[in-house]
C-alpha positions as CSV (number, residue, x, y, z in Angstrom):
1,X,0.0,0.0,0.0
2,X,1.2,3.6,-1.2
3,X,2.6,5.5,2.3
4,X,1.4,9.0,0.8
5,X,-2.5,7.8,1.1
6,X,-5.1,7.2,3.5
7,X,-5.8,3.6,3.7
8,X,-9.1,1.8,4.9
9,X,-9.7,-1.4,6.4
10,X,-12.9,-3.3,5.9
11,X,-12.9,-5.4,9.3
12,X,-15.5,-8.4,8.0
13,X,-16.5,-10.9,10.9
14,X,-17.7,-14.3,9.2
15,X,-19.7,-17.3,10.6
16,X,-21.2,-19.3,8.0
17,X,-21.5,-17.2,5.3
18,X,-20.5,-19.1,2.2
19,X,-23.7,-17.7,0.2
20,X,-22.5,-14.2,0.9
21,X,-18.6,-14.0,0.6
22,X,-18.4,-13.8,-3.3
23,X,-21.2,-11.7,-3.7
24,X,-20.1,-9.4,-0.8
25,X,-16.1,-9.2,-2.3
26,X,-17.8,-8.7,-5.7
27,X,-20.1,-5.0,-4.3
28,X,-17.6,-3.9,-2.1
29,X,-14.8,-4.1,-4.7
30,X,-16.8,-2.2,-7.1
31,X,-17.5,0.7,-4.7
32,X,-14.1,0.7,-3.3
33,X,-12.1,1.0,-6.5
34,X,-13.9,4.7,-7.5
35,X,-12.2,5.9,-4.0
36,X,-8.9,7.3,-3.5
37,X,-7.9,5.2,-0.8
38,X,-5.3,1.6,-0.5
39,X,-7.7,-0.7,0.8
40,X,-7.9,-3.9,2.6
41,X,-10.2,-7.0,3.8
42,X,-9.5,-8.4,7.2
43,X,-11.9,-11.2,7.6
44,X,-12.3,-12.8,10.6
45,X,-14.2,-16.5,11.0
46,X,-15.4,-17.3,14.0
47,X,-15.3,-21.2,13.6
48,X,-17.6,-21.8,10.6
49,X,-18.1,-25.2,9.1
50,X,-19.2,-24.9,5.9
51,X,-17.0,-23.2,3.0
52,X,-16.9,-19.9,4.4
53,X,-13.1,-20.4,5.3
54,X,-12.5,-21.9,1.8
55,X,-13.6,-19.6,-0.5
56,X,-12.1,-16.6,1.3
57,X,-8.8,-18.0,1.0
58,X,-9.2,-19.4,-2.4
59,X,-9.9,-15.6,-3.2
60,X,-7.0,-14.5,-1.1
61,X,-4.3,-16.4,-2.9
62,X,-5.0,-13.8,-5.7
63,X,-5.4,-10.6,-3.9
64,X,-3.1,-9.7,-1.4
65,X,-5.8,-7.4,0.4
66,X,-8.1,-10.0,1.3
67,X,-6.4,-11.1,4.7
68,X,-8.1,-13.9,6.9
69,X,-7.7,-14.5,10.5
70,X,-9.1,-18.2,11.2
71,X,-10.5,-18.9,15.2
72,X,-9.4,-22.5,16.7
73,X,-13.4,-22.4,17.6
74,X,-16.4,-20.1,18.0
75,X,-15.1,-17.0,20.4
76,X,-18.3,-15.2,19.8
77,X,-18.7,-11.9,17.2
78,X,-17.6,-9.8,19.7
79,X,-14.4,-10.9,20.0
80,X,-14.3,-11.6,16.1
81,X,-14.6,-7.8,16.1
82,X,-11.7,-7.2,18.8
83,X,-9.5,-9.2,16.8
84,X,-10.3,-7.6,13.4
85,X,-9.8,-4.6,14.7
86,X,-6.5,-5.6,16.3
87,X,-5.2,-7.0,13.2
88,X,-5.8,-4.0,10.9
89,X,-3.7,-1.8,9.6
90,X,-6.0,1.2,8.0
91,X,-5.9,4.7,8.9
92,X,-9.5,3.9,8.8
93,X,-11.1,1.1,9.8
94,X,-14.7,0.5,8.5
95,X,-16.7,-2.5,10.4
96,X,-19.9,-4.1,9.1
97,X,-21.2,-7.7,8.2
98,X,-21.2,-10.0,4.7
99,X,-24.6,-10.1,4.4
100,X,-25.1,-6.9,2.9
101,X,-28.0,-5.6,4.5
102,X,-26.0,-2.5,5.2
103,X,-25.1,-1.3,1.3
104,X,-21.2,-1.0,0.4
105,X,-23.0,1.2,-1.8
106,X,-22.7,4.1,1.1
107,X,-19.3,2.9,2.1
108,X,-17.9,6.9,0.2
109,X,-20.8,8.8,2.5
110,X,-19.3,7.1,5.5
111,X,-16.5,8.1,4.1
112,X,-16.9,11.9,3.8
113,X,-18.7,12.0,6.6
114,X,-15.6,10.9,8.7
115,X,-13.7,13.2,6.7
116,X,-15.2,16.2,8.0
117,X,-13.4,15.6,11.6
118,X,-15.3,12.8,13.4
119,X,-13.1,10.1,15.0
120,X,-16.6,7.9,14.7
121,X,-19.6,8.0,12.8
122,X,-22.0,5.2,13.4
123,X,-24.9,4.0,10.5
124,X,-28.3,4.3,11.7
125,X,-31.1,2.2,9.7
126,X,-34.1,4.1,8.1
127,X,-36.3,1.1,8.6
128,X,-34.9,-2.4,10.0
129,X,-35.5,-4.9,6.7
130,X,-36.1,-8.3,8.9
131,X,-39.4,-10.2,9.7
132,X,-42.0,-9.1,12.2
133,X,-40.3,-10.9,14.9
134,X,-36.7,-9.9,14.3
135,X,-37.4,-6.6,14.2
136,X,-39.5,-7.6,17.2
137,X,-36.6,-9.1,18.8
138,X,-34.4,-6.3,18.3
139,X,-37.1,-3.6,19.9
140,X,-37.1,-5.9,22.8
141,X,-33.3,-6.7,22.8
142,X,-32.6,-2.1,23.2
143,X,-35.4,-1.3,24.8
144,X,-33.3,-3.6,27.7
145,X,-30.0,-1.8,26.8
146,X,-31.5,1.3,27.3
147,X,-33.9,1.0,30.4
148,X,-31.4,-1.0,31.8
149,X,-27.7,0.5,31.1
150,X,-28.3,4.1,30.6
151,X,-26.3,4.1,27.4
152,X,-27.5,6.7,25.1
153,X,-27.2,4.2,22.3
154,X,-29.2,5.3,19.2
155,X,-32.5,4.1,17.6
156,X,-31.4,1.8,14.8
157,X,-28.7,1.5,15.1
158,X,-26.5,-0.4,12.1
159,X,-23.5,-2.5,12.2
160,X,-22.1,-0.3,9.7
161,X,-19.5,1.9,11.0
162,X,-16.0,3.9,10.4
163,X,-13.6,5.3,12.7
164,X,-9.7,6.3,12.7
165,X,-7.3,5.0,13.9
166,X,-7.3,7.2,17.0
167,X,-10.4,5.6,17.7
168,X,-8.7,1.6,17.2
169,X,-6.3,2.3,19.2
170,X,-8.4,3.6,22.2
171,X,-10.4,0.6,21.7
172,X,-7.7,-1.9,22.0
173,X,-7.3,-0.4,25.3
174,X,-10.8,-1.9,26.6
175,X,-9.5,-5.8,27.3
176,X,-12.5,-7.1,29.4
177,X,-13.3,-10.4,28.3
178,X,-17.0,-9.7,28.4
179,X,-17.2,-7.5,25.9
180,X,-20.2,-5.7,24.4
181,X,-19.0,-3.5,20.9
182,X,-21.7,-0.8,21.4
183,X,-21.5,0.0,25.3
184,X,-17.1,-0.2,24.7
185,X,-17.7,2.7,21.4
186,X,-20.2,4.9,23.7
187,X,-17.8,4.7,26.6
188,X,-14.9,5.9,24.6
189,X,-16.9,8.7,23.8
190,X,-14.5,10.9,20.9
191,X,-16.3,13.0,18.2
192,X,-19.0,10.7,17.2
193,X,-21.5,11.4,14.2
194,X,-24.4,9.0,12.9
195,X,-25.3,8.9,9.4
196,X,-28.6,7.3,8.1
197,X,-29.1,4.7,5.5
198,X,-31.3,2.3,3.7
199,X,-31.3,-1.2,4.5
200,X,-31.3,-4.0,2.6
201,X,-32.7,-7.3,2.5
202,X,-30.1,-9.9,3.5
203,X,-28.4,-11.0,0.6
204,X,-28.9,-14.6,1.3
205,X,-28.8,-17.3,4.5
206,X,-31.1,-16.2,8.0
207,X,-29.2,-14.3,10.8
208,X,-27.5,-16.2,13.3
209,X,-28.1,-13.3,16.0
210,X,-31.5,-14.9,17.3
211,X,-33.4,-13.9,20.5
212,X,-32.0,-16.2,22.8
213,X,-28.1,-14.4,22.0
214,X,-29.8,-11.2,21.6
215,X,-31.0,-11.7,25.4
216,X,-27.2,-13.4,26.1
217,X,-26.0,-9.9,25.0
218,X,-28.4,-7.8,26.6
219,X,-27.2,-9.8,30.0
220,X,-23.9,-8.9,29.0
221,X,-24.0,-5.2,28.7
222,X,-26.7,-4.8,31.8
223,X,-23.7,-6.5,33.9
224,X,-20.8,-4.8,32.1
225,X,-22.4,-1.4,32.4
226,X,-24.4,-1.1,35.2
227,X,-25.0,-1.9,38.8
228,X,-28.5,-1.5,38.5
229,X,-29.4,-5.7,39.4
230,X,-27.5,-5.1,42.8
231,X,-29.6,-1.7,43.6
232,X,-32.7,-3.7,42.7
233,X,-31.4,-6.0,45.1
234,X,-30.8,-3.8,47.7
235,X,-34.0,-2.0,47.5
236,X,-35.9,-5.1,47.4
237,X,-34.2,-6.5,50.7
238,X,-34.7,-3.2,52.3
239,X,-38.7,-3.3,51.3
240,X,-38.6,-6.9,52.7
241,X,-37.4,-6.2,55.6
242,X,-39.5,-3.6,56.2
243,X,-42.8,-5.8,55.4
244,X,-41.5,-8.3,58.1
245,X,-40.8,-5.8,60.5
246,X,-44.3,-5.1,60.0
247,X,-45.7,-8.5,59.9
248,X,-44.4,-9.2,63.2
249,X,-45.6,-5.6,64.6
250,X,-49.2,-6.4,63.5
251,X,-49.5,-10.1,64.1
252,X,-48.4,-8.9,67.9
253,X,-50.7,-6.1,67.6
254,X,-53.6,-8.9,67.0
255,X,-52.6,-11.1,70.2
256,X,-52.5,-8.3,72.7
257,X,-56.0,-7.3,71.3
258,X,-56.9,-11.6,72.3
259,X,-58.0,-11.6,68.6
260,X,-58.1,-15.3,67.5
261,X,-55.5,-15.1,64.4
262,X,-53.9,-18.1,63.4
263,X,-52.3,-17.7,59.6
264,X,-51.6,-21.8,59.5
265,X,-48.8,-23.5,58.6
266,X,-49.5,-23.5,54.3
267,X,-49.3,-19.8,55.0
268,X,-46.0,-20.3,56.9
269,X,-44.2,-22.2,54.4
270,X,-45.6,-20.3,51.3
271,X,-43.8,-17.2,53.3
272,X,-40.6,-19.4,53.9
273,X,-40.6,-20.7,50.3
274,X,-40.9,-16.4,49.1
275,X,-37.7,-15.5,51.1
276,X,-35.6,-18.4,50.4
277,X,-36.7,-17.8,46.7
278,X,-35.9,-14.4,46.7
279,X,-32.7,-14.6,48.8
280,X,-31.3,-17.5,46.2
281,X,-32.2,-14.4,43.6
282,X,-30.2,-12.0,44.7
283,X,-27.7,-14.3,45.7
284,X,-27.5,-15.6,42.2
285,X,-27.4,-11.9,40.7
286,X,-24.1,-11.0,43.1
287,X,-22.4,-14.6,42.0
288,X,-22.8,-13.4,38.5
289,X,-20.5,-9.9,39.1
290,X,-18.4,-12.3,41.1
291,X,-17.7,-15.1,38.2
292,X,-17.5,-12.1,35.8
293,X,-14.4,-10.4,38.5
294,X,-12.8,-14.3,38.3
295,X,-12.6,-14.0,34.8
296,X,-11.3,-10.8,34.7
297,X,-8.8,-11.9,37.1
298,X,-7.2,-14.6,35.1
299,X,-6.6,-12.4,32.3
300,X,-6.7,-15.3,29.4
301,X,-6.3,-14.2,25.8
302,X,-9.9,-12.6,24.2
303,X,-9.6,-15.4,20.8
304,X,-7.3,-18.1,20.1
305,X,-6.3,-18.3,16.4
306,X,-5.6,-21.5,14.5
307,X,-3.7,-20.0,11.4
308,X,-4.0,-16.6,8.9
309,X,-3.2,-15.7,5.6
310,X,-2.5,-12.6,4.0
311,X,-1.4,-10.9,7.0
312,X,1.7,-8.7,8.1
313,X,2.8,-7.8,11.7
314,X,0.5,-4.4,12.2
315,X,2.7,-1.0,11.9
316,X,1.8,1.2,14.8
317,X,0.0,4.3,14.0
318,X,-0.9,7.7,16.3
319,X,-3.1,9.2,14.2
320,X,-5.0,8.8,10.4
321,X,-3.6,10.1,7.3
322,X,-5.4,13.0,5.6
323,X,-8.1,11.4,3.3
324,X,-8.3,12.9,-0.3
């Protein structure tokens, strides 16, 4: 790649996608070569069996710019995006999926848009292209996010996305092995922009983000960004307490007053059975933070890789190059 111009860097996470690689090479390529920018593919699989892995490299042997990093087994897309990112070389690093439901078609407004001094500027979807209970799904899956985080995370948000290489870098810094892609970019904060676009229809295959990983994530970014489960917790001890405290004040109220008040022993036990319930909750909620701090602790590597091709130890960069 020429050292006088801005280079970008598609990072491309995979996961059994071989009815979308060629076709997704094919539109990308054709919008990429009216830019004036080097380019490059990093592709990262995140342990796909069918031949996802094959035709990428097949296509690599010819073109030096599609690079491939290969997982030893399914790490989850959020580290697939870690790693692409860490594996880039860009000035620019644009990150979206093979499907093309986002169009490489607005790959030069993201583009210009970043050019205008943003160090991110995330896509936002005019309308979500998916079935009724995808796009169900996904009003569920931030509504969560939102009531539940506080992260000012916009409606509609796309996969597609650019930022600079001021922004990878500050990324890199966020090594937390539960990672969530959205809260991390919010948190780093920057110059951010969004920029709207039309949505497609996938290009071919179902998505593999379905509820119950939606929900996983969700989990995720409620205990990686906020402490709201142990407030709960804490409020709903201290209202228990207090509605004990006044069990006990009015069932002694209703001896000294020699009313006959006798609750039974099903009533007992249904009681007993709500507190232990409850306490195993809360219990359960703090073990979560806890296992989450022990992981933390151990500090293991965010991916393994089994092998690569196309790719060159990453120069380091402090800043992007001017774009044309």
């Amino acid at each position: 790649m020429s050292g006088s111009r801005a280079t970008l860097s598609l990072v491309v996470p995979v996961f059994f996608e071989e009815d979308c690689i060629v076709q997704f090479l094919k539109e990308t390529g054709e919008v990429l070569q009216t830019i004036d920018m080097d380019y490059e593919y990093v592709f990262v699989d995140d342990g796909s069996k069918d031949r996802t892995i094959e035709l990428i490299r097949s296509l690599a042997h010819d073109d030096h710019r599609i690079k491939l990093i290969e997982f030893s087994y399914n790490h989850g897309k959020q580290a697939a995006v870690t790693a692409g990112i860490e594996h880039a070389t860009g000035d620019y690093l644009l990150y979206m999926d093979p499907d093309l439901q986002d169009p490489p078609e607005e790959i030069p407004r993201f583009i210009a848009e970043i050019s205008k001094g943003y160090d991110l500027v995330m896509g936002v979807r005019r309308a979500k292209m998916d079935s009724f209970a995808n796009r169900l799904f996904s009003r569920l899956f931030w509504w969560v996010l939102e009531r539940f985080t506080g992260l000012a995370i916009p409606r509609g948000l796309a996969v597609m996305r650019i930022f600079n290489r001021r922004f990878a870098d500050q990324f890199l810094l966020y090594r937390e092995q539960n990672r969530f892609i959205e809260g991390i970019f919010l948190h780093i904060g920057m110059h951010a922009s969004t920029l709207v676009i039309d949505q497609r229809e996938r290009f071919a295959g179902t998505s593999k983000f379905n509820f119950r990983r939606k929900m996983r994530l969700a989990l995720d970014a409620i205990l990686d960004f906020s402490e709201l489960p142990l407030k709960v917790a804490v409020k709903l001890g201290a209202m228990t307490s207090c509605l004990g405290v006044l069990a006990v004040l009015v069932v002694i109220a209703l001896k000294l007053t020699m009313v006959d008040f006798q609750a039974g022993w099903p009533s007992l036990l249904s009681l007993l059975m709500l507190g232990f319930g409850a306490q195993l909750f809360f219990i359960g909620i703090a073990a979560l933070y806890i296992g989450r701090i022990y992981r933390e602790t151990k500090q293991r590597p965010l991916y393994s890789i089994r092998r690569t091709t196309n790719l060159q130890p990453s120069a380091t960069k402090t800043g992007p190059a001017p774009l044309p």
